[in-house]
PDB file of N, H, CA, C and O in Angstrom:
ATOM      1  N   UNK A   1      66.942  89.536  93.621  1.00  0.00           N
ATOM      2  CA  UNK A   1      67.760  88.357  93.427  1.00  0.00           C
ATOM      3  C   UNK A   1      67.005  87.285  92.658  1.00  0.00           C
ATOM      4  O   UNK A   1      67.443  86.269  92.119  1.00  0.00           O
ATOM      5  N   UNK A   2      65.618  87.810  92.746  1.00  0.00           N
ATOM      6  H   UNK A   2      65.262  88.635  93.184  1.00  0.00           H
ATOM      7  CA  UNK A   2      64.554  86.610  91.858  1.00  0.00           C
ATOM      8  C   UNK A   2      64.362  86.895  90.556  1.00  0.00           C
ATOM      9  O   UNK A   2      63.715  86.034  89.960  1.00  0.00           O
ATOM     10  N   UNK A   3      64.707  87.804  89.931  1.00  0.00           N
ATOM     11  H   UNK A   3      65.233  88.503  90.415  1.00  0.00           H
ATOM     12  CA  UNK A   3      64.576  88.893  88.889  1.00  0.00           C
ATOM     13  C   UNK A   3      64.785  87.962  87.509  1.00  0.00           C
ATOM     14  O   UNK A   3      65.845  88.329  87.001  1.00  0.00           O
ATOM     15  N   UNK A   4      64.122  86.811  86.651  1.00  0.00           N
ATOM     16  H   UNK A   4      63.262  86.513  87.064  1.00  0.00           H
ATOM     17  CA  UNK A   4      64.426  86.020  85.904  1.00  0.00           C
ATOM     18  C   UNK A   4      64.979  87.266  84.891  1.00  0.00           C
ATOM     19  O   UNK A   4      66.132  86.980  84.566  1.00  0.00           O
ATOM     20  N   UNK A   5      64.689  88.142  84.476  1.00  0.00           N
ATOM     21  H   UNK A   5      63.753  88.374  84.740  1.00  0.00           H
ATOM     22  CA  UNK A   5      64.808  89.115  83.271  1.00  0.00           C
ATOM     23  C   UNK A   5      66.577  89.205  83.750  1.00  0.00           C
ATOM     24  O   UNK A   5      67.311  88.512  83.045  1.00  0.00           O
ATOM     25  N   UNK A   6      67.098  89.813  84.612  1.00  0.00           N
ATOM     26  H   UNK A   6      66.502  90.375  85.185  1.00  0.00           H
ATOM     27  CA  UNK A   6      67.954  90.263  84.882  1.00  0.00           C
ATOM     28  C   UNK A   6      69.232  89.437  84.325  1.00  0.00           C
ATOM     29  O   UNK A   6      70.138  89.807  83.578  1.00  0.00           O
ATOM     30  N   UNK A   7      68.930  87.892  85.100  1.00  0.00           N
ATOM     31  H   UNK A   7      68.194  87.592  85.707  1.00  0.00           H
ATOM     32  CA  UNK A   7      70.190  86.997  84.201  1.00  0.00           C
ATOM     33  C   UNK A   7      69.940  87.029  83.037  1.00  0.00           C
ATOM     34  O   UNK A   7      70.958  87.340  82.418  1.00  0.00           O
ATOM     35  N   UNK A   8      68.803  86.810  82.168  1.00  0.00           N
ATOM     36  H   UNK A   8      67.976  86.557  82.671  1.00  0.00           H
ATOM     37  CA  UNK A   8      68.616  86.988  80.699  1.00  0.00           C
ATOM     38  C   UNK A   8      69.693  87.661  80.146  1.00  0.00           C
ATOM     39  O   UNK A   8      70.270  87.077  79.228  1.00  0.00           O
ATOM     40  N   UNK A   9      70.312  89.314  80.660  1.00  0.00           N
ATOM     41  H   UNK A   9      69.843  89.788  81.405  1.00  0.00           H
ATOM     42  CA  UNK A   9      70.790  89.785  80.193  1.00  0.00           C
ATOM     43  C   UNK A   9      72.268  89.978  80.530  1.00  0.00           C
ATOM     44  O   UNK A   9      73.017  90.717  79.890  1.00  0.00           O
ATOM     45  N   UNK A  10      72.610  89.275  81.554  1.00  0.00           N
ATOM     46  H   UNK A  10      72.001  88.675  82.073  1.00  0.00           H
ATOM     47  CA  UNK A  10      73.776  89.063  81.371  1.00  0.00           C
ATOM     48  C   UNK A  10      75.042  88.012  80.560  1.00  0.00           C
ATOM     49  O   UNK A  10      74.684  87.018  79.928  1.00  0.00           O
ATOM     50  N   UNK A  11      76.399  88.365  80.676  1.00  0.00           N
ATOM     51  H   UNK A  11      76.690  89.172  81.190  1.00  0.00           H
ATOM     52  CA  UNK A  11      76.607  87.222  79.678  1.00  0.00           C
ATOM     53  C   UNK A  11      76.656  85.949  80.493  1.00  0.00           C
ATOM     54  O   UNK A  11      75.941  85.615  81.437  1.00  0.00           O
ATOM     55  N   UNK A  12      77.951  85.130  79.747  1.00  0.00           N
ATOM     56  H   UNK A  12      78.532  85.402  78.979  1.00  0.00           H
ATOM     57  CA  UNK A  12      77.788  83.747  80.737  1.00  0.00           C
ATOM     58  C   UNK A  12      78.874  84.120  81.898  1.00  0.00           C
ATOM     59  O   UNK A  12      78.792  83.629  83.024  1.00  0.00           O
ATOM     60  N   UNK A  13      79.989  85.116  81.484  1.00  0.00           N
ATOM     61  H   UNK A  13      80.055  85.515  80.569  1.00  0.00           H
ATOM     62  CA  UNK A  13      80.891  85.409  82.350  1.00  0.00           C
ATOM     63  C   UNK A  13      80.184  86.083  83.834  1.00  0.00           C
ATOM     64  O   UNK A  13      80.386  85.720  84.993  1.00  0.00           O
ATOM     65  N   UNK A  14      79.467  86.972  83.420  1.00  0.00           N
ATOM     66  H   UNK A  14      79.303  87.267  82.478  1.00  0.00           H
ATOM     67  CA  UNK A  14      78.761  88.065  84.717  1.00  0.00           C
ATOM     68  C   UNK A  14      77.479  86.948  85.212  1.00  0.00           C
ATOM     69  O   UNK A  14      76.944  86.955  86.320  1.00  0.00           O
ATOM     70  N   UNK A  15      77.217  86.170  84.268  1.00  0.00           N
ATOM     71  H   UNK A  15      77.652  86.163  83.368  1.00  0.00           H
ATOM     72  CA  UNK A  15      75.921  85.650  85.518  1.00  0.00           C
ATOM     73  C   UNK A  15      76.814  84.171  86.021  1.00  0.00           C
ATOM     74  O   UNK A  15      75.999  83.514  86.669  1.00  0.00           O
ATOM     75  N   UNK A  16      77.929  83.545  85.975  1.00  0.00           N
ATOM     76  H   UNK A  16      78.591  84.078  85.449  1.00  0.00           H
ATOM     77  CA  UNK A  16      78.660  82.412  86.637  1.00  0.00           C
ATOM     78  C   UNK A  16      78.878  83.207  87.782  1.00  0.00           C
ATOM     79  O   UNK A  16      78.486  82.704  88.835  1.00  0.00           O
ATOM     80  N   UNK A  17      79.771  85.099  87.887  1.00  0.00           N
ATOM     81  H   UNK A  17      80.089  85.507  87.031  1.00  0.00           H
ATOM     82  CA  UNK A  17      79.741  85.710  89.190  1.00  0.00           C
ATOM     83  C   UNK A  17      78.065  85.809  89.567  1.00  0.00           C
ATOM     84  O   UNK A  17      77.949  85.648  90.782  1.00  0.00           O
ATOM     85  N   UNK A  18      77.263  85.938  89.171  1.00  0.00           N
ATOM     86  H   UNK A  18      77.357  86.069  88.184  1.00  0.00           H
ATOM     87  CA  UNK A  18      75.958  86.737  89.839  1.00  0.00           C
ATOM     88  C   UNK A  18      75.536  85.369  91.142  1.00  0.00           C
ATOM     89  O   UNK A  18      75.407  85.534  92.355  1.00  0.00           O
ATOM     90  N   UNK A  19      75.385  83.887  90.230  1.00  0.00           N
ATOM     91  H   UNK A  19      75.490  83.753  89.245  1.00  0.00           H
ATOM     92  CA  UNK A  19      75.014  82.801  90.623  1.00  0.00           C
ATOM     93  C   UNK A  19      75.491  82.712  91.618  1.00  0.00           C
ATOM     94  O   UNK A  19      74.864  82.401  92.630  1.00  0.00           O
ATOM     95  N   UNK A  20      77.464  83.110  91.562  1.00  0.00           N
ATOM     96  H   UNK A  20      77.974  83.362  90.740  1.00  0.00           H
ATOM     97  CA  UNK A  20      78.141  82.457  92.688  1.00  0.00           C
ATOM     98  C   UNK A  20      77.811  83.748  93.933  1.00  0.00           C
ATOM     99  O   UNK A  20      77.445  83.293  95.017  1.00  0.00           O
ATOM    100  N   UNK A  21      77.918  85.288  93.840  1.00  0.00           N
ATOM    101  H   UNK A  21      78.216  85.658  92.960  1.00  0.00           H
ATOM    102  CA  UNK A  21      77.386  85.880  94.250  1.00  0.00           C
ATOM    103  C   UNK A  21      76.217  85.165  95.413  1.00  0.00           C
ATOM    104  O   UNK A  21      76.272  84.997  96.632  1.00  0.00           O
ATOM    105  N   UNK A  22      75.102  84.835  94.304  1.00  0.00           N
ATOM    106  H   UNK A  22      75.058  84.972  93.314  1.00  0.00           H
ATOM    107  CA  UNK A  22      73.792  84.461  95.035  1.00  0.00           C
ATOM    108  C   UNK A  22      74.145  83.370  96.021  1.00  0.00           C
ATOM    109  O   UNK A  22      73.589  83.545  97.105  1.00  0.00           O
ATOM    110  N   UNK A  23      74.834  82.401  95.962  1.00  0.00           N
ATOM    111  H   UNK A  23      75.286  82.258  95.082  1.00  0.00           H
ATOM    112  CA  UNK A  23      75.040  81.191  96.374  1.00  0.00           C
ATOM    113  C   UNK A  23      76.153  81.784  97.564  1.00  0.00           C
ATOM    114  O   UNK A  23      76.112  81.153  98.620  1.00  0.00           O
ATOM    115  N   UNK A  24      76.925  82.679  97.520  1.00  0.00           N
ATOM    116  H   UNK A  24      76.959  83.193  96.663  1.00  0.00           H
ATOM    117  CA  UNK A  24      77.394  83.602  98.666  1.00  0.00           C
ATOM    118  C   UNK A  24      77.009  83.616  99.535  1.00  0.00           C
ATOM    119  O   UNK A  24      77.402  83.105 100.583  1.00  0.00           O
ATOM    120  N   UNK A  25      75.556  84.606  99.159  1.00  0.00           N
ATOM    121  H   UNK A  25      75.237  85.021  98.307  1.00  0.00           H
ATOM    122  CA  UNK A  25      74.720  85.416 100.257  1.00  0.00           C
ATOM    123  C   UNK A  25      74.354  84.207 100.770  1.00  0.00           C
ATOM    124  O   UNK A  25      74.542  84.276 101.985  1.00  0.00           O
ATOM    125  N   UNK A  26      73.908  83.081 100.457  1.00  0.00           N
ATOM    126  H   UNK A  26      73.755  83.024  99.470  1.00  0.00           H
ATOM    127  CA  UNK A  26      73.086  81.948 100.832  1.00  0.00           C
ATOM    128  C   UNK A  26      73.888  80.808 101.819  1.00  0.00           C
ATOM    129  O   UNK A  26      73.678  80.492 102.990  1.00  0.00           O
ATOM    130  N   UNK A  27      74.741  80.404 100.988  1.00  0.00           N
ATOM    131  H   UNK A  27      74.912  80.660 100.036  1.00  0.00           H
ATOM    132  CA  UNK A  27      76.106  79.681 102.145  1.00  0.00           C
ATOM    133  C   UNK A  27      76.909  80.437 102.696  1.00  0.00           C
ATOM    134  O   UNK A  27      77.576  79.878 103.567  1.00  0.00           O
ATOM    135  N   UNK A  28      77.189  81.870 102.480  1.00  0.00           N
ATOM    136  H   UNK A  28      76.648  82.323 101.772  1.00  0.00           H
ATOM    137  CA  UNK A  28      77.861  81.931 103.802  1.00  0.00           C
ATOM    138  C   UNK A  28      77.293  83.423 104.446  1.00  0.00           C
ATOM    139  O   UNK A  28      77.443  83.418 105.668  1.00  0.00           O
ATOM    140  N   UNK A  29      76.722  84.609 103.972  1.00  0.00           N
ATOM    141  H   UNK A  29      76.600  84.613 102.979  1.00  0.00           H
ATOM    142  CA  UNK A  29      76.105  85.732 104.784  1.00  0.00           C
ATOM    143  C   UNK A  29      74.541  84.883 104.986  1.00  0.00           C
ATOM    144  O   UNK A  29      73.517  85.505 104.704  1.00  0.00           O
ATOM    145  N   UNK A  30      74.485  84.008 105.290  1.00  0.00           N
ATOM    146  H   UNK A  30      75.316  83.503 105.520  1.00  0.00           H
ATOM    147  CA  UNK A  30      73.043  83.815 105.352  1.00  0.00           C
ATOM    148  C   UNK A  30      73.056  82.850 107.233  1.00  0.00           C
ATOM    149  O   UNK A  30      74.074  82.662 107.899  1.00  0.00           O
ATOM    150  N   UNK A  31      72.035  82.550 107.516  1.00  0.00           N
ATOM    151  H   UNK A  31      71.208  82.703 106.975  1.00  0.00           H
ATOM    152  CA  UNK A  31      72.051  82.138 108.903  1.00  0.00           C
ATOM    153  C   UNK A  31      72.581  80.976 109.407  1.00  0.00           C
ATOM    154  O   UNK A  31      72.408  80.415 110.489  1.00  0.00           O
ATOM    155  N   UNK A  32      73.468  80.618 108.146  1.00  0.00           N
ATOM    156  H   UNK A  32      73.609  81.074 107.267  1.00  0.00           H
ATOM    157  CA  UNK A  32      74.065  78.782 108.525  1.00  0.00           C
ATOM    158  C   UNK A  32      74.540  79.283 106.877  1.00  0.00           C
ATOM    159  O   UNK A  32      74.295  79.593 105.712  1.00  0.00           O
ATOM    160  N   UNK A  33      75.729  78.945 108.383  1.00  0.00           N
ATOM    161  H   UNK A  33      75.928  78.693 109.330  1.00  0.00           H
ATOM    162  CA  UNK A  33      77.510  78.822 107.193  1.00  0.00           C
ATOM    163  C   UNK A  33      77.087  77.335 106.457  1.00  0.00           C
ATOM    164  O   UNK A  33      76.423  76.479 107.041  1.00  0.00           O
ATOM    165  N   UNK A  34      77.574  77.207 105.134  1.00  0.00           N
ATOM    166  H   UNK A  34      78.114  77.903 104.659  1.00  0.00           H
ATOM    167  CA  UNK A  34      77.645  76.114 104.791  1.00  0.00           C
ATOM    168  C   UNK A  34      79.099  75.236 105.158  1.00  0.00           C
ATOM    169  O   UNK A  34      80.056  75.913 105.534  1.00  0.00           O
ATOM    170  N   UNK A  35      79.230  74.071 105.074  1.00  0.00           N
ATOM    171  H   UNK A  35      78.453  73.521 104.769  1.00  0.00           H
ATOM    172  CA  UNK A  35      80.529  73.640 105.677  1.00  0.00           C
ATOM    173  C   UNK A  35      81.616  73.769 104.840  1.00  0.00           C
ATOM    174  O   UNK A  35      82.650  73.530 105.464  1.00  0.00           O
ATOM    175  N   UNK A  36      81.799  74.032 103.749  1.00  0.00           N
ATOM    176  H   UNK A  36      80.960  74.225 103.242  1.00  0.00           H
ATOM    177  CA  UNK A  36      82.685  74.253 102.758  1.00  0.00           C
ATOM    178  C   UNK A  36      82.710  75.956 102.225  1.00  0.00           C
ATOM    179  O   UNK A  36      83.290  76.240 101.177  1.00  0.00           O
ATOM    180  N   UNK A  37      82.035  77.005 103.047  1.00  0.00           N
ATOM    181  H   UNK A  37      81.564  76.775 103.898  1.00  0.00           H
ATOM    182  CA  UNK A  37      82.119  78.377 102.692  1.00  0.00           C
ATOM    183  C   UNK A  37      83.580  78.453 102.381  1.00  0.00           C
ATOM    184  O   UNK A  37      83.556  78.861 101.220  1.00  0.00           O
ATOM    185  N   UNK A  38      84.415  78.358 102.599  1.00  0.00           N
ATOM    186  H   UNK A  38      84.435  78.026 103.543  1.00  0.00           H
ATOM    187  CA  UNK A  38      85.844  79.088 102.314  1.00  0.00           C
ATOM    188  C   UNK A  38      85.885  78.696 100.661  1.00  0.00           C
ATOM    189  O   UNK A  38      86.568  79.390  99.908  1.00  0.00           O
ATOM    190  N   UNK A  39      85.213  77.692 100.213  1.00  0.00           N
ATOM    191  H   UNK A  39      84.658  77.128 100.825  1.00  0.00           H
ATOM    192  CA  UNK A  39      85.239  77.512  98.668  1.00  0.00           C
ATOM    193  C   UNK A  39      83.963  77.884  97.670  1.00  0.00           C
ATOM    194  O   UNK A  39      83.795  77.771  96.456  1.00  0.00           O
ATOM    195  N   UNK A  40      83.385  78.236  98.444  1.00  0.00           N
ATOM    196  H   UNK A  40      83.523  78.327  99.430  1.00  0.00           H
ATOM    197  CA  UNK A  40      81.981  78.997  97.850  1.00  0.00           C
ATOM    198  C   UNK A  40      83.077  80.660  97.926  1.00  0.00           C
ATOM    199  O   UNK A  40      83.301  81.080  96.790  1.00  0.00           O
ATOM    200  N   UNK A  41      83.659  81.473  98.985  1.00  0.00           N
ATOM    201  H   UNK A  41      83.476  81.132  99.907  1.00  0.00           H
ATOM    202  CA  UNK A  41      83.594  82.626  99.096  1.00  0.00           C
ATOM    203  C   UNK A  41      85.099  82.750  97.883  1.00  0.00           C
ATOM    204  O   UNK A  41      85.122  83.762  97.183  1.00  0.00           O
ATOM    205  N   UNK A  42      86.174  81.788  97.725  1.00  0.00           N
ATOM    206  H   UNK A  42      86.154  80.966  98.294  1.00  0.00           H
ATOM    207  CA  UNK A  42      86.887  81.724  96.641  1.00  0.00           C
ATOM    208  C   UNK A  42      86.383  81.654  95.340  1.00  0.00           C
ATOM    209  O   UNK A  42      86.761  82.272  94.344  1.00  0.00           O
ATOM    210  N   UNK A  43      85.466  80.812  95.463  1.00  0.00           N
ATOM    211  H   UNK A  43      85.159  80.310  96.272  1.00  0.00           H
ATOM    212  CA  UNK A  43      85.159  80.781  94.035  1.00  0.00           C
ATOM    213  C   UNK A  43      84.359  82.200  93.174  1.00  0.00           C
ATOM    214  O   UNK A  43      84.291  82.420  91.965  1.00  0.00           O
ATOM    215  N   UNK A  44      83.805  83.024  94.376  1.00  0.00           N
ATOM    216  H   UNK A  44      83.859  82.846  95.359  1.00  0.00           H
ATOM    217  CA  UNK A  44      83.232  84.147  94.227  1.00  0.00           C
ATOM    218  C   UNK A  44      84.482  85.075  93.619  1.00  0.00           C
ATOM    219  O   UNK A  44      84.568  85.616  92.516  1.00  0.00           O
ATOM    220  N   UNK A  45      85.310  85.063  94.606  1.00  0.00           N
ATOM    221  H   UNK A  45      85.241  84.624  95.502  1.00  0.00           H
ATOM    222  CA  UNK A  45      86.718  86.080  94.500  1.00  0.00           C
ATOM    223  C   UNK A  45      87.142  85.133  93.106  1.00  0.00           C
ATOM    224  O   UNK A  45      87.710  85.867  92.297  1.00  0.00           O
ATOM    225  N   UNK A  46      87.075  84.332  92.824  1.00  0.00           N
ATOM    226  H   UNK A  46      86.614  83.736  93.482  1.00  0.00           H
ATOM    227  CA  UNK A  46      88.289  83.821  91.638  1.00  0.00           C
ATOM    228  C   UNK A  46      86.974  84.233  90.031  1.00  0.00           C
ATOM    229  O   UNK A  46      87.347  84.350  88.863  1.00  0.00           O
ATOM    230  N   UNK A  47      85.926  84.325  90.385  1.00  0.00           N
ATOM    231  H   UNK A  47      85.623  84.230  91.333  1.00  0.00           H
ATOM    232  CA  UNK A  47      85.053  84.758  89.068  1.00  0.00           C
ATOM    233  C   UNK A  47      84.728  86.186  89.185  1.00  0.00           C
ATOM    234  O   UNK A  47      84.087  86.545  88.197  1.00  0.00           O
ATOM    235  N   UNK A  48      84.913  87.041  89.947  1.00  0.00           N
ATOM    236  H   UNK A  48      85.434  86.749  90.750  1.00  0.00           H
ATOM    237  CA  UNK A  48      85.415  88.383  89.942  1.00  0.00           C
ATOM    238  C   UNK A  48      86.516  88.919  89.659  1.00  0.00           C
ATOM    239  O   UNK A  48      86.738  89.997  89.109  1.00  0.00           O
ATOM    240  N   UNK A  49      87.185  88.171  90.033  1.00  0.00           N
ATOM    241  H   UNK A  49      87.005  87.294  90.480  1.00  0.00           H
ATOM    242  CA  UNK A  49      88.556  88.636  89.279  1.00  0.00           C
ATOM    243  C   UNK A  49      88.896  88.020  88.064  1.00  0.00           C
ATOM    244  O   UNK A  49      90.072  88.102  87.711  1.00  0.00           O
ATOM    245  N   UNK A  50      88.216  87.510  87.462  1.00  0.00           N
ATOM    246  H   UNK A  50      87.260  87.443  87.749  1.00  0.00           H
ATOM    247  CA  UNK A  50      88.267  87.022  85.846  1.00  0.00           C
ATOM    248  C   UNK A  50      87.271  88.168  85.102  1.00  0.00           C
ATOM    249  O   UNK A  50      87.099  88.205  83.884  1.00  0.00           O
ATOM    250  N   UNK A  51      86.671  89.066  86.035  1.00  0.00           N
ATOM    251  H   UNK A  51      86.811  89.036  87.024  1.00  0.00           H
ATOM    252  CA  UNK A  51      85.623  90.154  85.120  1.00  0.00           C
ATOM    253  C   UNK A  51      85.800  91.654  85.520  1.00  0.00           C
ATOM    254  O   UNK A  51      85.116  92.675  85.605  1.00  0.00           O
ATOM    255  N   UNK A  52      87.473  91.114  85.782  1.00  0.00           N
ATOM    256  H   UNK A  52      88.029  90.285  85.713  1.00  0.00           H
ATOM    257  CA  UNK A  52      88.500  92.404  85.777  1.00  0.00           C
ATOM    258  C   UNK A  52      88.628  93.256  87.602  1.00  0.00           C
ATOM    259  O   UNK A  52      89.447  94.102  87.959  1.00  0.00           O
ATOM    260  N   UNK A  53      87.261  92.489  88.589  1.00  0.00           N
ATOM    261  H   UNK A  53      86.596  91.802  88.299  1.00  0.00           H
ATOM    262  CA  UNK A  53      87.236  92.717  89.667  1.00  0.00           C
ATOM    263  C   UNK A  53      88.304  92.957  90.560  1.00  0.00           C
ATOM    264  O   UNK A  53      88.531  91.784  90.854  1.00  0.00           O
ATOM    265  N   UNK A  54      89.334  93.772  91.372  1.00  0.00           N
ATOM    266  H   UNK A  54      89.149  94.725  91.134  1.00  0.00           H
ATOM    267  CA  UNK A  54      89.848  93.113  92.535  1.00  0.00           C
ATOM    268  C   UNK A  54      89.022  93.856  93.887  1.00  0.00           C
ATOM    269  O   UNK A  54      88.505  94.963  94.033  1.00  0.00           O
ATOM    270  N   UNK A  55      89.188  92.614  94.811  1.00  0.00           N
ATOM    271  H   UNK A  55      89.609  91.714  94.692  1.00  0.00           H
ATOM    272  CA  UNK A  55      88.637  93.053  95.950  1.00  0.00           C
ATOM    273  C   UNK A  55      89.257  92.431  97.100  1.00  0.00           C
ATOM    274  O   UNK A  55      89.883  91.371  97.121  1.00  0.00           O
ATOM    275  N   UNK A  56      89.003  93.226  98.060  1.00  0.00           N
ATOM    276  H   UNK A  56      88.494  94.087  98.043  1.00  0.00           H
ATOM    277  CA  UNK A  56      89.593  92.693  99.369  1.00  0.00           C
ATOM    278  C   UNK A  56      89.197  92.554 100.325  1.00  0.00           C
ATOM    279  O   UNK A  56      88.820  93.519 100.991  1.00  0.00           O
ATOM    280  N   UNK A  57      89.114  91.061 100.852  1.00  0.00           N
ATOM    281  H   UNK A  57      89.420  90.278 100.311  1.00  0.00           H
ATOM    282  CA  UNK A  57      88.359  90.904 102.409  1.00  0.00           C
ATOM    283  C   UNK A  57      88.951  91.922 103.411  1.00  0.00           C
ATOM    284  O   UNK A  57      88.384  91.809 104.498  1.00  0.00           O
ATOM    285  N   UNK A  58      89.627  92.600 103.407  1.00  0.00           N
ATOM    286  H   UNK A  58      90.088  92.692 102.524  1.00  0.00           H
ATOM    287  CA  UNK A  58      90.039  93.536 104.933  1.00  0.00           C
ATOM    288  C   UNK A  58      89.263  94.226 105.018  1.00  0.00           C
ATOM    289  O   UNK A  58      88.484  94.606 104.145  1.00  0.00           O
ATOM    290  N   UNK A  59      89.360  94.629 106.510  1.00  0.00           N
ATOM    291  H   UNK A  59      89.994  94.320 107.219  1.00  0.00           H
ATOM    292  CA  UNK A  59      87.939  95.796 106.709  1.00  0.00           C
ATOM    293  C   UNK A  59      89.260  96.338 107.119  1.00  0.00           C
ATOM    294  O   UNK A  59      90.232  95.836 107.683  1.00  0.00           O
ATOM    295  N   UNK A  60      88.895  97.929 106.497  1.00  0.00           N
ATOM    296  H   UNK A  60      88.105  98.337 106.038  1.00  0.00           H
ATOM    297  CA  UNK A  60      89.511  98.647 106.800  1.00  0.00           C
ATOM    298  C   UNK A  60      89.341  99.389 108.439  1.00  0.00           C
ATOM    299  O   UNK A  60      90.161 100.186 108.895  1.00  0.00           O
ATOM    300  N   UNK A  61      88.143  98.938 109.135  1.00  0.00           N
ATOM    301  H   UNK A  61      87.477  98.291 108.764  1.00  0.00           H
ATOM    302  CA  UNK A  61      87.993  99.607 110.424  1.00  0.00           C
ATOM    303  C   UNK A  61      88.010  98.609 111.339  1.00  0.00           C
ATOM    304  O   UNK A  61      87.368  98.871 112.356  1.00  0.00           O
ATOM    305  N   UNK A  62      88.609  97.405 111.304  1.00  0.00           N
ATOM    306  H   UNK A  62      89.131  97.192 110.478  1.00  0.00           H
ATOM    307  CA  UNK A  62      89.315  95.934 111.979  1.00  0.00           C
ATOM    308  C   UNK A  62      89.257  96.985 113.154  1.00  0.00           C
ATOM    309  O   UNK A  62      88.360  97.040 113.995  1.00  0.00           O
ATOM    310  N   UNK A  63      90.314  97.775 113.080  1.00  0.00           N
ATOM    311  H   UNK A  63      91.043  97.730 112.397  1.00  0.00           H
ATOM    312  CA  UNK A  63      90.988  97.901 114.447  1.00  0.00           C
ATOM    313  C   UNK A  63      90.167  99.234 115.491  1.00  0.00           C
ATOM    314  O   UNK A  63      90.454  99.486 116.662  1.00  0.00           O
ATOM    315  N   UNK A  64      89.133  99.910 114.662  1.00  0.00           N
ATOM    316  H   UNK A  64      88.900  99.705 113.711  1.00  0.00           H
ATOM    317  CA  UNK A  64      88.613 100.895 115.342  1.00  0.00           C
ATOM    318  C   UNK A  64      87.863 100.084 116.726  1.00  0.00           C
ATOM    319  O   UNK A  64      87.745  98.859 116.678  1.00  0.00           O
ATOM    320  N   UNK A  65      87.442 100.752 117.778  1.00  0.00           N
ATOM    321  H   UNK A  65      87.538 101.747 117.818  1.00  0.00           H
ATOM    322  CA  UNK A  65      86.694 100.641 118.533  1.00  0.00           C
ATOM    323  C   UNK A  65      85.481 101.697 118.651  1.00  0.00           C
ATOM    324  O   UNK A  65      85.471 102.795 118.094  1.00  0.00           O
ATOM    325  N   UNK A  66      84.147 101.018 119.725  1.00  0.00           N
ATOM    326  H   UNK A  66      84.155 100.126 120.177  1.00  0.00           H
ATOM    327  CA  UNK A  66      83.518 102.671 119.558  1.00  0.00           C
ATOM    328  C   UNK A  66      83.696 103.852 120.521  1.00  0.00           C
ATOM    329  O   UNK A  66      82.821 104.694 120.722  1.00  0.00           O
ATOM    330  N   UNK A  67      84.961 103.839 121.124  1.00  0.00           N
ATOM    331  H   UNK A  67      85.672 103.155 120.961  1.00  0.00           H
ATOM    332  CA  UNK A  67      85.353 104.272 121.981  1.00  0.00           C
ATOM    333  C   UNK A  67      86.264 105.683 121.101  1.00  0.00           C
ATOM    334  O   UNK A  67      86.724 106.757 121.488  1.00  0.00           O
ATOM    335  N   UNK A  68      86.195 104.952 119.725  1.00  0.00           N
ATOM    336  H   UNK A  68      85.821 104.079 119.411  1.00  0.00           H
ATOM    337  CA  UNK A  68      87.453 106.474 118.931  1.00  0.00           C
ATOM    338  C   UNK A  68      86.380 106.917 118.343  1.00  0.00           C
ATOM    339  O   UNK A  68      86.739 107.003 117.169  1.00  0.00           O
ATOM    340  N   UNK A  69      84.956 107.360 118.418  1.00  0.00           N
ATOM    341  H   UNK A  69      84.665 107.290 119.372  1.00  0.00           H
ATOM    342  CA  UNK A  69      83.681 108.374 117.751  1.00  0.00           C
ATOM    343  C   UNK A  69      83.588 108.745 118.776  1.00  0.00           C
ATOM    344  O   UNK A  69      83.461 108.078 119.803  1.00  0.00           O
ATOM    345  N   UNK A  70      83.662 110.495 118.586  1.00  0.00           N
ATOM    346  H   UNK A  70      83.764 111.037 117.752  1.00  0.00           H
ATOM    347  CA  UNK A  70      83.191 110.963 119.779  1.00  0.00           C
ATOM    348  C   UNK A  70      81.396 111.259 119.898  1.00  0.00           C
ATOM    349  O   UNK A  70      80.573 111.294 118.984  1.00  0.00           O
ATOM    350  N   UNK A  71      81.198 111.446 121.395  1.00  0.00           N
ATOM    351  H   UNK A  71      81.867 111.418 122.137  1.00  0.00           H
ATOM    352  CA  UNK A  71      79.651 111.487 121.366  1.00  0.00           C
ATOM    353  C   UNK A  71      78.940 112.446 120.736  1.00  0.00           C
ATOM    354  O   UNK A  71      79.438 113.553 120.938  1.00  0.00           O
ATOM    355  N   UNK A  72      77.599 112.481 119.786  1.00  0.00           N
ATOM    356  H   UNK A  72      77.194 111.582 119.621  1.00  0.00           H
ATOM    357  CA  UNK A  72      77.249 113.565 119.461  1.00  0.00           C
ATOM    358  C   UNK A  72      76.518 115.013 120.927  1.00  0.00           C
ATOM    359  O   UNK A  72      75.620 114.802 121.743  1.00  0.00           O
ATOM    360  N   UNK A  73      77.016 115.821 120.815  1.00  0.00           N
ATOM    361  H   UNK A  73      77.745 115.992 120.152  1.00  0.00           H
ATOM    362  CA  UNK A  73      76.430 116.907 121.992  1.00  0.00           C
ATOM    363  C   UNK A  73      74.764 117.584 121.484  1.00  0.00           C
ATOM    364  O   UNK A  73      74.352 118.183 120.491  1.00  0.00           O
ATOM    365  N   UNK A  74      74.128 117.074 122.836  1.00  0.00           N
ATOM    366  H   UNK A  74      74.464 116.588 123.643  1.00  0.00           H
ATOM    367  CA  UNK A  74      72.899 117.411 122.064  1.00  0.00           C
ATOM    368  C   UNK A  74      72.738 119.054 122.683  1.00  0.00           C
ATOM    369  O   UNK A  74      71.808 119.768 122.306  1.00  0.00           O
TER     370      UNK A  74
END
């Protein structure tokens, strides 16, 4: 994520996502939500989807428990 070479080579479109990306991990997967995350994690989703991205917050296993894996038999 420290990688100065790396933004070098992106354009301005892919490193505005990389930044907001970084600034992601930092305000909101990081150990203290920032107080405005819901507009840090939009602004992520709204410059991904300008670089043809779609994505979707659902987890697709919301509803599993670990009660539906069965145990491995040793």
């Amino acid at each position: 994520m420290q990688d100065k070479r790396f933004n070098e080579d992106l354009n301005e479109t892919e490193r505005n996502a990389w930044l907001s990306f970084k600034r992601t991990c930092k305000d909101f997967l990081g150990n203290h939500k920032a107080v405005n995350y819901q507009d840090v994690v939009q602004n992520l989703l709204t410059l991904y989807k300008g670089m043809g991205c779609n994505m979707s917050l659902k987890n697709p296993l919301s509803g599993v428990t670990l009660g539906f894996f069965p145990r491995k038999s040793r």
